[in-house]
C-alpha positions as CSV (number, residue, x, y, z in Angstrom):
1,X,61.2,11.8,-3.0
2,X,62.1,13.3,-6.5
3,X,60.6,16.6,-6.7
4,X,57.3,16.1,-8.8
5,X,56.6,12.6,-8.2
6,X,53.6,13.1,-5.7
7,X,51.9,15.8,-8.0
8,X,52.9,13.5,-11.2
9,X,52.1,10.3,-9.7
10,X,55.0,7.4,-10.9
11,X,53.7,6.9,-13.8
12,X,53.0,10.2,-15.5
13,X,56.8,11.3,-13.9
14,X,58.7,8.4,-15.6
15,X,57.2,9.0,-18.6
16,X,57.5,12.7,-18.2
17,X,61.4,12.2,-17.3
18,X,62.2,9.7,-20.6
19,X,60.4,11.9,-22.3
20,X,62.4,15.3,-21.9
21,X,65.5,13.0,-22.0
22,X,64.3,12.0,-25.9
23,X,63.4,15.7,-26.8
24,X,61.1,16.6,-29.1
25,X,59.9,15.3,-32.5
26,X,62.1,16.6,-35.2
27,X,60.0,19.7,-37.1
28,X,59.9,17.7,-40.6
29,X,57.9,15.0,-39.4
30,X,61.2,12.6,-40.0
31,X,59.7,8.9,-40.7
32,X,56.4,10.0,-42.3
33,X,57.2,9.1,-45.7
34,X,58.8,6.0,-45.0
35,X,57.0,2.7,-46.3
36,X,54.4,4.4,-47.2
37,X,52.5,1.1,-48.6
38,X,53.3,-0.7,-46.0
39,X,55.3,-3.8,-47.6
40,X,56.4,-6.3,-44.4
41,X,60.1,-6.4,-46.1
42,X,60.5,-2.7,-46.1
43,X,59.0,-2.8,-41.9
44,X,61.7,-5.7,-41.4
45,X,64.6,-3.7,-43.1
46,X,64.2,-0.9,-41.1
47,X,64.0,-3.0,-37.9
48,X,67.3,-4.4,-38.2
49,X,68.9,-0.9,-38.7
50,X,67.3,0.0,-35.9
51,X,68.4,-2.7,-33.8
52,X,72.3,-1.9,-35.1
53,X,72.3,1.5,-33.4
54,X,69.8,1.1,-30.6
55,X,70.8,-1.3,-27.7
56,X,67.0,-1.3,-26.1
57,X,65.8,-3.6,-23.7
58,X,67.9,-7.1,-22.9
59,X,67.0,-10.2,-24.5
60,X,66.4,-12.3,-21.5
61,X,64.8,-10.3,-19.0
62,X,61.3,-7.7,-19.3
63,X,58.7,-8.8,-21.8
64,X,60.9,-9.9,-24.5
65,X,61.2,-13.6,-23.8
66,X,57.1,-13.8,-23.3
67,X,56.7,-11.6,-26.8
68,X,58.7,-14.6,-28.2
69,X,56.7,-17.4,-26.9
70,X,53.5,-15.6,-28.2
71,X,54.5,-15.5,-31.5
72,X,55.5,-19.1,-31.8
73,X,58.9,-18.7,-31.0
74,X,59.3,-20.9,-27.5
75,X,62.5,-22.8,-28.2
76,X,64.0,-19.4,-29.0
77,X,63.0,-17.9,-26.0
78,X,64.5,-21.0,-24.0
79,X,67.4,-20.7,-25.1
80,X,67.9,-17.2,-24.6
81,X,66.8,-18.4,-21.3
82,X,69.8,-21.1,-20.8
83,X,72.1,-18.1,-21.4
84,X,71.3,-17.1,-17.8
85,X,74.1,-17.9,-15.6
86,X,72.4,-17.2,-12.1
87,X,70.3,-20.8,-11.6
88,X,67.8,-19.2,-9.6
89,X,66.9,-16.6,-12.1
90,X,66.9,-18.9,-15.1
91,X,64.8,-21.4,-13.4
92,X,62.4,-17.9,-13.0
93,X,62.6,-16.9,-16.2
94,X,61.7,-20.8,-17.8
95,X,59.1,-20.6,-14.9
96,X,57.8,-17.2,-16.6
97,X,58.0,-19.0,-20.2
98,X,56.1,-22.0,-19.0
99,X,53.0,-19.7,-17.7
100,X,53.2,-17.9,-21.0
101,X,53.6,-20.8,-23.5
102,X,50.6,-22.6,-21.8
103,X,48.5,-19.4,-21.9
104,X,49.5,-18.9,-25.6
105,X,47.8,-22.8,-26.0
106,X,51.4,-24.3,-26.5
107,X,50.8,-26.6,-23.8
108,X,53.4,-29.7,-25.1
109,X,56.1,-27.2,-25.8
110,X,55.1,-25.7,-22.2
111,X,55.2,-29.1,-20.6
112,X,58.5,-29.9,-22.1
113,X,59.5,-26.5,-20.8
114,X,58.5,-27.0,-17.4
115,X,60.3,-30.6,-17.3
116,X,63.4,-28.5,-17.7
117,X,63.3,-26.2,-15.1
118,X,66.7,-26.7,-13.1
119,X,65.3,-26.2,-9.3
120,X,63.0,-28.5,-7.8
121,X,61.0,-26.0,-6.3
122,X,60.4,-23.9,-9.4
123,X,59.7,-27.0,-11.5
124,X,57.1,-27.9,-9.4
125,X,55.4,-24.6,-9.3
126,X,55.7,-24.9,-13.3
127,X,54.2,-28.4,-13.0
128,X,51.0,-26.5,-10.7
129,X,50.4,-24.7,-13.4
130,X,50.2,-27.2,-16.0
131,X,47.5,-28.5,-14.3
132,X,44.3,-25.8,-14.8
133,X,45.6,-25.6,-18.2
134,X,45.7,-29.2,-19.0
135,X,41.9,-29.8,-17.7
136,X,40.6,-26.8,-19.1
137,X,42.4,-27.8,-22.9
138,X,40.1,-31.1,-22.5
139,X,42.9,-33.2,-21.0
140,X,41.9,-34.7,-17.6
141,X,43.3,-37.7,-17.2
142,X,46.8,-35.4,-18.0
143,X,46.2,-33.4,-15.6
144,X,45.3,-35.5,-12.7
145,X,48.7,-37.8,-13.8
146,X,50.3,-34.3,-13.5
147,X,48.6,-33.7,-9.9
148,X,49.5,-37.0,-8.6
149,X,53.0,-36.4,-9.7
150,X,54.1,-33.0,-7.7
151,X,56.5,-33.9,-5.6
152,X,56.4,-31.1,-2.7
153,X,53.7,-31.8,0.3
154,X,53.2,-27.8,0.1
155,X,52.0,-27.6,-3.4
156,X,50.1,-31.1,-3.4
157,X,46.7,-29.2,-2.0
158,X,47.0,-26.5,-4.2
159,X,47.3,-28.6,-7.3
160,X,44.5,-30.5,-7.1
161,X,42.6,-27.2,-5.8
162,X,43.1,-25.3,-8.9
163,X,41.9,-28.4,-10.8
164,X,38.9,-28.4,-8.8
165,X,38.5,-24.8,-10.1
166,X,39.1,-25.8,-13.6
167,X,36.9,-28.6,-13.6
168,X,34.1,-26.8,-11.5
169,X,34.1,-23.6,-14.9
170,X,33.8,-26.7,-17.5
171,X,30.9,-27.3,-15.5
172,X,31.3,-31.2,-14.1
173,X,30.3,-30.0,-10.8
174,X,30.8,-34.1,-9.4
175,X,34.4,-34.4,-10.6
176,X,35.3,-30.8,-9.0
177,X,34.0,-31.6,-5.5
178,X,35.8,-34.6,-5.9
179,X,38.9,-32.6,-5.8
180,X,38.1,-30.2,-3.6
181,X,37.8,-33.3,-0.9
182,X,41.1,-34.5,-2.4
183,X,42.6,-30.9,-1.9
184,X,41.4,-30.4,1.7
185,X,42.6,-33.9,2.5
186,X,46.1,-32.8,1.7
187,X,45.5,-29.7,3.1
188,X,44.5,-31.0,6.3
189,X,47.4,-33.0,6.2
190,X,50.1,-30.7,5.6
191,X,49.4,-27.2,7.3
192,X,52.5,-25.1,6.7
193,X,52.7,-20.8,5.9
194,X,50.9,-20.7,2.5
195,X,48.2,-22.6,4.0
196,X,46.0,-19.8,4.1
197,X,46.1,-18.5,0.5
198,X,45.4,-23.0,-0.5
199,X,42.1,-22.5,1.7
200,X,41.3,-19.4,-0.3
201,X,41.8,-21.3,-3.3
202,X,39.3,-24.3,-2.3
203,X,37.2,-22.0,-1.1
204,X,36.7,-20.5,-4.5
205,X,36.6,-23.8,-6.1
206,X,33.8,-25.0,-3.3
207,X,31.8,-21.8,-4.6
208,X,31.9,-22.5,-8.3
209,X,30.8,-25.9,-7.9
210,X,27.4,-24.3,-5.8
211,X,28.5,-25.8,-2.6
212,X,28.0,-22.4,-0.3
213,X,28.4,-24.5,3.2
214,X,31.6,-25.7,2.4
215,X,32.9,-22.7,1.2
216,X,31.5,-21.0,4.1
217,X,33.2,-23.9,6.4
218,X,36.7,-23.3,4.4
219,X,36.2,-19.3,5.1
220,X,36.1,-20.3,8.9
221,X,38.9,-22.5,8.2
222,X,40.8,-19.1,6.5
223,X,40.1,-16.8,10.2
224,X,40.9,-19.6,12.4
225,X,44.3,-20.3,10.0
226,X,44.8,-16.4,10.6
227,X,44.0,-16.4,14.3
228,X,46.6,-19.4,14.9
229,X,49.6,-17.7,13.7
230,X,51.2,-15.2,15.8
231,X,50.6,-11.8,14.6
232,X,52.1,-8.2,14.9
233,X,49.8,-5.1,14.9
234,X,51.3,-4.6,11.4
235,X,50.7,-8.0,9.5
236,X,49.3,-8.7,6.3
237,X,47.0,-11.8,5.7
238,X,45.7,-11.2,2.2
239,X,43.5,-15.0,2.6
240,X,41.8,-13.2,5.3
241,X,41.1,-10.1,3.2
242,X,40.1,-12.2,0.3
243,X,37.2,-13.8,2.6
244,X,36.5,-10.7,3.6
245,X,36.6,-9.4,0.2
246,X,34.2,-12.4,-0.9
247,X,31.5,-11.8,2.0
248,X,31.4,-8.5,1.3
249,X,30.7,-8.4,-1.9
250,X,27.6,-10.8,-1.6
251,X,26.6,-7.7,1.7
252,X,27.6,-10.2,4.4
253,X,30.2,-7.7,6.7
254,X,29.2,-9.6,10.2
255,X,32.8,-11.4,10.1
256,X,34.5,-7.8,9.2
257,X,32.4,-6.3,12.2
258,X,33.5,-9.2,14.1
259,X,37.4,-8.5,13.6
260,X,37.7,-5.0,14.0
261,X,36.1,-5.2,17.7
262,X,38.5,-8.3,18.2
263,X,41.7,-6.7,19.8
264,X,44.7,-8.0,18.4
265,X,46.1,-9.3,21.4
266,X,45.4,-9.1,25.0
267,X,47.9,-7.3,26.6
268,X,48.8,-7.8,30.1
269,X,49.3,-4.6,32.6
270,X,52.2,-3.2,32.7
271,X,53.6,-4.3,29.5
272,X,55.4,-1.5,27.7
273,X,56.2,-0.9,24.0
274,X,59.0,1.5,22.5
275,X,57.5,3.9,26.1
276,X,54.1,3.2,25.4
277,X,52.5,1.1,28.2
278,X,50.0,-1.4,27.8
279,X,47.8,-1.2,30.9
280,X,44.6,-2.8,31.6
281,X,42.1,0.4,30.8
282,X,43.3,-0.7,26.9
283,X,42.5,-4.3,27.6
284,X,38.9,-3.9,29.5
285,X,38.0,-1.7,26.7
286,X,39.2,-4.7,24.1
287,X,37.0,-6.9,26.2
288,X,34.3,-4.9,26.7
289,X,34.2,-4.5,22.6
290,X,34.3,-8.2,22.0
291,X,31.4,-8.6,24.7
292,X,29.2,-5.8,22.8
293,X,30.4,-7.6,19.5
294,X,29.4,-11.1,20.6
295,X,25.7,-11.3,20.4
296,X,24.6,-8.6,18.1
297,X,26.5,-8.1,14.8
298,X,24.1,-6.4,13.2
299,X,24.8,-3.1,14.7
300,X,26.1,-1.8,11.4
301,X,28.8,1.0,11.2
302,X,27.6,2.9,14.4
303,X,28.3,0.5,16.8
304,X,31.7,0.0,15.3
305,X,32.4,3.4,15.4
306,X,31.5,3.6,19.1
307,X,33.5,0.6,19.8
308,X,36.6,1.9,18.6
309,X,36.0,5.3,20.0
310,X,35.2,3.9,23.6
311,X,38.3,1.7,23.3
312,X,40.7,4.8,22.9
313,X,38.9,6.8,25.6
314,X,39.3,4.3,27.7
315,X,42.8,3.2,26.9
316,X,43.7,7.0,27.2
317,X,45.9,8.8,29.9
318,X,43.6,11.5,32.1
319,X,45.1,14.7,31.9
320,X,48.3,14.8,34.9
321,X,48.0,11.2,35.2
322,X,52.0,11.1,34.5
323,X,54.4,13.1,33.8
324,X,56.0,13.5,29.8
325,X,58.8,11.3,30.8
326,X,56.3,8.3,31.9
327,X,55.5,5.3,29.4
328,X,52.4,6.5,27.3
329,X,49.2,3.9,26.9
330,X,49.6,1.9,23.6
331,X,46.3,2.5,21.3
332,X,44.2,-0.7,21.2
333,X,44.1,-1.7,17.5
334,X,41.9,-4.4,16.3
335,X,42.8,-8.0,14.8
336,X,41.8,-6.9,11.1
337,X,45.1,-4.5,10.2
338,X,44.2,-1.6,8.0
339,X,46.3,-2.7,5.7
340,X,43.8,-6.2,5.5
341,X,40.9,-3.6,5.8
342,X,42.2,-1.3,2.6
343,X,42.9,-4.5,0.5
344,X,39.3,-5.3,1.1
345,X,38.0,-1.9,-0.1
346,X,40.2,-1.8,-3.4
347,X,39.3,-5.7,-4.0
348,X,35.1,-4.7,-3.9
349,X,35.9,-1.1,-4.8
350,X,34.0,-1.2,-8.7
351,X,31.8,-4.5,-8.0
352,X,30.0,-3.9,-4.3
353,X,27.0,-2.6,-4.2
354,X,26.6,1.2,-3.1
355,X,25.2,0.7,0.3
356,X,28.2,-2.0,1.0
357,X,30.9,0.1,-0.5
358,X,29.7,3.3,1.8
359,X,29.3,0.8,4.3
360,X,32.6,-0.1,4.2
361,X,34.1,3.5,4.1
362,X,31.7,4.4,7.6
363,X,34.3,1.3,8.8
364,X,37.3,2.1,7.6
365,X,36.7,6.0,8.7
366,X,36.1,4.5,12.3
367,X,39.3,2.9,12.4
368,X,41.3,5.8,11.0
369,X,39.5,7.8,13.7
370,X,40.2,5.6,16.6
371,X,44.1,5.9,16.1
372,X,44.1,1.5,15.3
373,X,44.8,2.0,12.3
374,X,49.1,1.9,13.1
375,X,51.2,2.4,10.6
376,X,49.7,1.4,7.8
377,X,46.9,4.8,8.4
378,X,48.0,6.3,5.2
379,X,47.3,3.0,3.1
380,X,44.3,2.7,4.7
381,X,43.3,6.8,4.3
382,X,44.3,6.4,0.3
383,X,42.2,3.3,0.6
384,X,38.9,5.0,1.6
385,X,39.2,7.9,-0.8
386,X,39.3,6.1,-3.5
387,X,36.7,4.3,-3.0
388,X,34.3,7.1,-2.4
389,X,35.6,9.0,-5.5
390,X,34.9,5.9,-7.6
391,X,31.5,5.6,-6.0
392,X,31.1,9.4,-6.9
393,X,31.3,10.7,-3.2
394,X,33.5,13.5,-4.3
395,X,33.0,16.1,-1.7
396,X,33.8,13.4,1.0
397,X,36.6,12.0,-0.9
398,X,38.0,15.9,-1.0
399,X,37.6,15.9,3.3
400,X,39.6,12.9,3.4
401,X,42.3,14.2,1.0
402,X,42.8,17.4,3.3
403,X,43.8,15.5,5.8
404,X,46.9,14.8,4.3
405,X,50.5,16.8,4.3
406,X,49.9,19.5,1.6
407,X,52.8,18.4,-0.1
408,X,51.0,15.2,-0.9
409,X,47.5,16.8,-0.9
410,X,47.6,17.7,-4.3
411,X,48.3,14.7,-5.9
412,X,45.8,12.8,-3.9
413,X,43.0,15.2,-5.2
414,X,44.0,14.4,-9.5
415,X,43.7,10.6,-7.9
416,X,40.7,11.5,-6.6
417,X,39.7,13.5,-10.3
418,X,40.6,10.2,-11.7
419,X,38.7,8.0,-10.3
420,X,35.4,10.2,-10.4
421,X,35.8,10.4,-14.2
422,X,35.8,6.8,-14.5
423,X,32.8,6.6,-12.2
424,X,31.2,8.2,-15.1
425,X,30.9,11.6,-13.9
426,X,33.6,13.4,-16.1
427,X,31.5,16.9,-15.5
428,X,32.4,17.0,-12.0
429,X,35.8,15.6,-12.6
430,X,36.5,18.3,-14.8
431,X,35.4,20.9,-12.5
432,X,37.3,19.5,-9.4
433,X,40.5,19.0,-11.9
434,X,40.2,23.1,-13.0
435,X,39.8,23.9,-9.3
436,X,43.5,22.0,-8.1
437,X,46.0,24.8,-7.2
438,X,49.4,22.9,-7.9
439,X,49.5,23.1,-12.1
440,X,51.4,19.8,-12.0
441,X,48.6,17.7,-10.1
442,X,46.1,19.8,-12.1
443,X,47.8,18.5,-15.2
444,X,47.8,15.3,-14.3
445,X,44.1,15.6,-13.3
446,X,43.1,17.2,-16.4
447,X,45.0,14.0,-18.5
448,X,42.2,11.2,-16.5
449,X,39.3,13.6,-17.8
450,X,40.6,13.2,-21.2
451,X,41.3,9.4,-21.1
452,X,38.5,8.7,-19.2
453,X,36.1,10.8,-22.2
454,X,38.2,9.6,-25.3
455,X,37.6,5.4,-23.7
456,X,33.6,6.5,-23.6
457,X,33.9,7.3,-26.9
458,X,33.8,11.2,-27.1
459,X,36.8,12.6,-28.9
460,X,35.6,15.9,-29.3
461,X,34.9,16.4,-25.9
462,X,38.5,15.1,-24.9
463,X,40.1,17.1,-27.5
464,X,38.5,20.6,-25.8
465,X,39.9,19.3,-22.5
466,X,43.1,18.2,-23.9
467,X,43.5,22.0,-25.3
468,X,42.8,23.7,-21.9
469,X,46.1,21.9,-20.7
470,X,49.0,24.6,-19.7
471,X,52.2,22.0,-19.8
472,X,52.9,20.9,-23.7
473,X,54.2,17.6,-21.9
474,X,50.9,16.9,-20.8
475,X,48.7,18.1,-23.6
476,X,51.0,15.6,-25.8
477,X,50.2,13.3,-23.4
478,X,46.7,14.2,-23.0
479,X,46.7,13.6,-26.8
480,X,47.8,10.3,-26.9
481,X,44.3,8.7,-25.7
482,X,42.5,11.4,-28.2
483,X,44.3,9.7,-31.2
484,X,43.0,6.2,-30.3
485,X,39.5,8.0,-29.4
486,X,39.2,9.3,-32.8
487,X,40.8,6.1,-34.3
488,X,38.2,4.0,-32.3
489,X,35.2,6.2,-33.7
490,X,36.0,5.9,-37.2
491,X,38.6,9.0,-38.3
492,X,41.8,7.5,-38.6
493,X,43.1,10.4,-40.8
494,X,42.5,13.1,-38.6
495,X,44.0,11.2,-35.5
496,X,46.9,10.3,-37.7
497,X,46.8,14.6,-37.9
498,X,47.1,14.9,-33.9
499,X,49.7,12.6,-33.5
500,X,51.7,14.3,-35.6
501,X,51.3,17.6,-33.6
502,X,52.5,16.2,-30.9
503,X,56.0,17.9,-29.4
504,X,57.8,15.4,-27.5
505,X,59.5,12.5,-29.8
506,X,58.7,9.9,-27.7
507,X,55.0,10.7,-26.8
508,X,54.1,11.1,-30.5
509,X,56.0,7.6,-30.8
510,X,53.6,6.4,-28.6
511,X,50.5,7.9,-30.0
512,X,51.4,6.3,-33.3
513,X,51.6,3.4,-32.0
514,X,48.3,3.4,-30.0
515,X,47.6,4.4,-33.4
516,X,48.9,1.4,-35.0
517,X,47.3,-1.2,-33.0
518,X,43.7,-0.3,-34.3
519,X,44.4,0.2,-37.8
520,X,43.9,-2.1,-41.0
521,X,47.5,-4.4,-41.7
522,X,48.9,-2.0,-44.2
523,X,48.0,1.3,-42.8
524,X,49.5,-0.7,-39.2
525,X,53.0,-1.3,-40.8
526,X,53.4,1.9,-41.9
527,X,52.7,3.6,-38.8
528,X,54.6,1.1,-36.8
529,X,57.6,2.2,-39.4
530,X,57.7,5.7,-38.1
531,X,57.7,4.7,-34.4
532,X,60.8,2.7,-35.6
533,X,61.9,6.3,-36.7
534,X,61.0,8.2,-33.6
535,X,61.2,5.7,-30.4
536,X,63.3,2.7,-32.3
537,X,62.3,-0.7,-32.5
538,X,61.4,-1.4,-28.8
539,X,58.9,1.3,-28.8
540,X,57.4,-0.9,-31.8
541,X,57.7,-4.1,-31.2
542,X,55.0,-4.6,-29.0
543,X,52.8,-3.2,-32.2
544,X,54.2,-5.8,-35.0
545,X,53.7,-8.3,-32.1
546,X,49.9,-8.5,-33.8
547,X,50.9,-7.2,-37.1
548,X,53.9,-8.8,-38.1
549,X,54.8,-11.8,-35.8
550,X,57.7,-12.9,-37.3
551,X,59.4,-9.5,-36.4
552,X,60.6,-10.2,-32.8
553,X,62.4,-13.8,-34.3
554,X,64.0,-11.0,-36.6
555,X,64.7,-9.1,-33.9
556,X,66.3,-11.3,-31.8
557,X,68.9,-12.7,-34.5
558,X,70.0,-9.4,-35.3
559,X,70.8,-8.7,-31.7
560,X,72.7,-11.8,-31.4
561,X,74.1,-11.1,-34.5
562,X,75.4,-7.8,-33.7
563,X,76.3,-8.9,-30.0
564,X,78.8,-11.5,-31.2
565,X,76.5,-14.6,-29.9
């Protein structure tokens, strides 16, 4: 691991690291006169000079292409597209443009598009989603001709599930549970790997149309789908964890409870794994949890803590029972992975109610403490102390974090900072950010505060953290969310100000372009000219996206233009 990355986090090091490869702003403000009234020509000019001695991003790959389409550019961006000469990756990328056109409202051009794609497979995924687009636009009839004609068994169900969906949110619940009977028909009759995540899918439709027993039925459908496949103590069914996911969040955890006192396999004596043995003490303590589990799932997070306890005592060697050379019992782990079990805590993280979420953590704590959770602990641990920090349980979070390596430590506890501040509790936040010992992670911690108190709509108050922060790096950075703060609140001129303090080239770049995109057209343009100056004309682009549409078409010839195309 590079050194800094766990105390940065990936996305503060990256942008640390391009920064300090750009350098810092020059000292005469360079750019800040330019176009000062903001004329479109003068913007354009400057963008193809830009584009002559700055390579930036390639044309067919990365947000480019989709920047086209949105600004009414689609046949552009296909046949940047046909330049491609991999056919698997340029039937992705005219996959990619299809999704885009279509949510951009182009839906002919997208249908054309999609008609195009090269590999069957990939133009049949574009053709899937056509069809929520088509219904939603008004067009039925379309989109049921474009159901009917998918040619793949796989993708049949799921068509005419996300129509059901589509139909169901335009509110003709009779139509949409007519095709969520047509979807389970062709999911019954074609049951192959992705089956799972099309039952998820009619379930959700089921429950938008208000029919709660057949979206219960197709949740069953989802475990026993699960339960049918052969699984490893390390596999990963997100349908499951969506059900899950779903239940929870309406305070429904007996089919949770259920799973993790369901072992994950019953393991027959003497059966040994990488020299640890699976006797039958591990297997009569599964049994005896599914027994206790059977009749009473009400128990709450006490019983499922003694259940998992009682399963590792009992599936535990006695002290001198063999020597260090003899095969070592396997921990029983339940059917629910922690890795199913942390999806399901990020997914209700924000939206569960208090007593579910703290609820859910009791659960997850058990597992971590009975050894089941395998290796996908650590997921699992990061899992649970988020979701206390966001539920403001930061002296709990802050056990859970010191259970980690101290090399890690650090940067888990400005996660934790993070998500307390945007629980709403920036005081605390603040306090537990000052109190970090590595100045990296407290840096990093410091810069959530000040985000998190700029988006709620208190500049001042971000400003006086941002000033507190030892690393220029990170005060610029810090900064960046001030200047759309103060922008937001009404005081364009003196965020203008701040961003020009800023040190680093390509972080003041950045804050005059957060800049940029809530300003007034003209004021817009000229800003987005002197990110042009500092960042070039990728750093912009994104910017005259809204402002000046016509600039990525400009773009793009000059490119070709200067590449010889």
């Amino acid at each position: 691991m590079p050194e800094g990355l766990a105390q940065w986090g990936y996305e503060l090091f990256l942008r640390r690291e391009a920064a300090r490869r750009r350098g810092p702003a020059p000292e005469n403000h360079a750019g800040k006169d330019i176009a000062q009234r903001g004329f479109e020509p003068c913007l354009l000019a400057l963008l193809r000079l830009s584009v002559g001695t700055d390579p930036g991003p390639g044309l067919t790959t990365g947000w480019f292409p989709a920047a086209l389409v949105r600004t009414g550019h689609l046949v552009r961006a296909a046949e940047l597209a046909w330049t491609i000469g991999d056919e698997l990756e340029r039937s992705r990328q005219l996959l990619a443009l299809v999704k885009a056109a279509a949510d951009a409202g182009d839906l002919y051009g997208a249908q054309a598009l999609a008609e195009s794609v090269p590999l069957p497979q990939l133009r049949d995924e574009a053709l899937v989603a056509l069809v929520p687009a088509w219904a939603r636009a008004g067009e039925r009839d379309l989109a049921t001709a474009l159901a009917e004609g998918i040619r793949y068994p796989h993708n049949w169900a799921r068509a005419w599930a996300v129509l059901a969906r589509a139909v169901a949110d335009d509110g003709d619940i009779q139509d949409a549970l007519g095709f969520v009977g047509r979807a389970d028909d062709e999911a019954r009759a074609f049951v192959f790997d992705g089956t799972g995540e099309v039952l998820v899918l009619l379930m959700e439709a089921a429950a938008a149309t208000g029919d709660q027993e057949r979206a219960a039925a197709l949740a069953d459908r989802v475990e026993d789908f699960t339960r049918s496949h052969t699984r490893a103590a390390w596999s990963k069914s997100r349908p499951l964890a969506a059900v899950l996911a779903r239940e929870a969040l309406s305070g429904d955890l007996d089919r949770l409870d259920t799973l993790l006192r369901t072992p994950s396999r019953p393991s027959a004596a003497g059966d040994v794994l990488c020299g640890w043995a699976l006797d039958a003490a591990a297997d009569q303590g599964g049994a005896q949890a599914d027994q206790g589990g059977a009749g009473d799932d009400q128990g709450g997070a006490e019983d499922v803590v003694q259940d998992l306890t009682r399963d590792v005592g009992q599936g535990a060697p006695r002290e001198g029972e063999f020597d260090e050379f003899s095969p070592r019992p396997l921990p029983p782990r339940p059917f629910l992975t922690a890795w199913e079990l942390a999806w399901v805590l990020d997914a209700v993280a924000e939206a569960a109610d208090l007593d579910v979420a703290l609820a859910l953590a009791d659960r997850a704590e058990a597992l971590l403490e009975s050894g089941g959770a395998g290796r996908d602990h650590d997921h699992l641990l990061r899992a649970v102390t988020l979701l206390l920090a966001r539920r403001g349980q930061a002296e709990r979070a802050m056990a859970l974090a010191d259970r980690i390596d101290a090399d890690l430590r650090a940067g888990r506890q400005a996660e934790i900072v993070g998500e307390l501040a945007r629980s709403g509790d920036t005081d605390t936040a603040e306090s537990l950010a000052h109190a970090i010992t590595d100045p990296r992670a407290r840096a990093r911690a410091l810069i959530e505060v000040v985000r998190e108190l700029a988006r709620r709509g208190a500049p001042d108050a971000a400003e006086t953290v941002a000033n507190l922060i030892d690393d220029r790096w990170a005060q610029d950075e810090a900064l960046v969310a001030v200047v759309q703060g103060r922008a937001r609140r009404g005081d364009p001129d003196r965020a203008e100000t701040l961003a020009h303090s800023i040190a680093h080239r390509a972080t003041r770049a950045r804050a005059l372009a957060a800049l940029a995109e809530v300003s007034e057209p003209s004021r817009a343009r000229r800003l987005a000219a002197q990110v042009v100056v500092l960042g070039g004309w990728d750093a912009a682009l994104p910017v005259l996206e809204r402002i000046v549409p016509r600039s990525t078409a400009v773009v793009v010839d000059q490119m070709m233009i200067r590449d010889g195309l």
